[in-house]
C-alpha positions as CSV (number, residue, x, y, z in Angstrom):
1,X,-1.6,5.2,-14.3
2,X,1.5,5.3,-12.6
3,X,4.8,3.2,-12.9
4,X,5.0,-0.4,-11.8
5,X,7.6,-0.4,-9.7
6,X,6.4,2.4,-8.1
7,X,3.4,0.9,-5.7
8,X,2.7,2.8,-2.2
9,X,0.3,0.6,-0.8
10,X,0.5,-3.2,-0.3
11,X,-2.7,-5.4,0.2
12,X,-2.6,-8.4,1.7
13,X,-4.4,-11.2,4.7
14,X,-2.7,-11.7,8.1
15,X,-2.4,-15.2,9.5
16,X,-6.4,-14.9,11.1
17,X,-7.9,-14.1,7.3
18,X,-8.4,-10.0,7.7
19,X,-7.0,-7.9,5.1
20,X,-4.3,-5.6,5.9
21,X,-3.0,-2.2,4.1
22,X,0.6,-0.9,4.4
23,X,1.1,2.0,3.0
24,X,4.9,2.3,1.4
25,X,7.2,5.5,0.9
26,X,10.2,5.9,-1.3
27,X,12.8,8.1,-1.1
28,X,16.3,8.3,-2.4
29,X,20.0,8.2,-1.1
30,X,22.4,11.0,-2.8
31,X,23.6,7.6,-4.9
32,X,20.2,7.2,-6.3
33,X,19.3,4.4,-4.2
34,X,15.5,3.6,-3.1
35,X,15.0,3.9,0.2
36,X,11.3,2.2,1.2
37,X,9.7,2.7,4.7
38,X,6.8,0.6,5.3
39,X,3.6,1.5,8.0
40,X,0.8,-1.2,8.6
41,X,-2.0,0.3,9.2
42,X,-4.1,-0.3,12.1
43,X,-7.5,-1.1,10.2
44,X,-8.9,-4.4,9.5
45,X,-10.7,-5.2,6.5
46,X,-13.2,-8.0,5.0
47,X,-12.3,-7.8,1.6
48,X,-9.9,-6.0,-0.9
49,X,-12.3,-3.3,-2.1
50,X,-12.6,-2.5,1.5
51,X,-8.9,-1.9,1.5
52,X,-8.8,0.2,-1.7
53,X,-11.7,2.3,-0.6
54,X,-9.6,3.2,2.3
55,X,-7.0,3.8,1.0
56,X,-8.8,6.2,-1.9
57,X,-10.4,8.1,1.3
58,X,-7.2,8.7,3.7
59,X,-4.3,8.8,1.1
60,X,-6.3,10.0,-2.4
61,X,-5.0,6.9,-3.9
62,X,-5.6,6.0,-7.6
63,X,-6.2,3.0,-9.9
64,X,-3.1,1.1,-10.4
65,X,-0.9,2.1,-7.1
66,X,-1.9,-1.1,-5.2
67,X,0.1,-4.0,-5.1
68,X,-1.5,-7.6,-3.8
69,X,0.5,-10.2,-1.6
């Protein structure tokens, strides 16, 4: 399991109902200070399994680095 605050990739539904993935990187400043760029990702998806099982095939996520909007 990883930490909490740390979630790369975001599931949520646009404004026309399909789910959407955006997969999240963090890096930091010389101060410590998270910087987080953000990529939407061209695929559209029926439901949020559809999403995860993408996102386990192209980016070897795991269990408990998704977060839900």
């Amino acid at each position: 399991m990883t930490d909490p605050k740390y979630r790369p990739f975001l599931i949520n539904k646009d404004v026309d109902g399909n789910v959407r993935l955006t997969v999240r990187t963090t890096r930091y400043n010389s101060q410590g200070y998270p910087l987080v760029t953000a990529e939407l990702q061209q695929e559209l998806f029926k439901t949020n399994a559809a999403a995860r099982a993408f996102a386990q095939e192209n980016f070897n996520a795991r269990q408990g680095e998704y977060a839900a909007k």
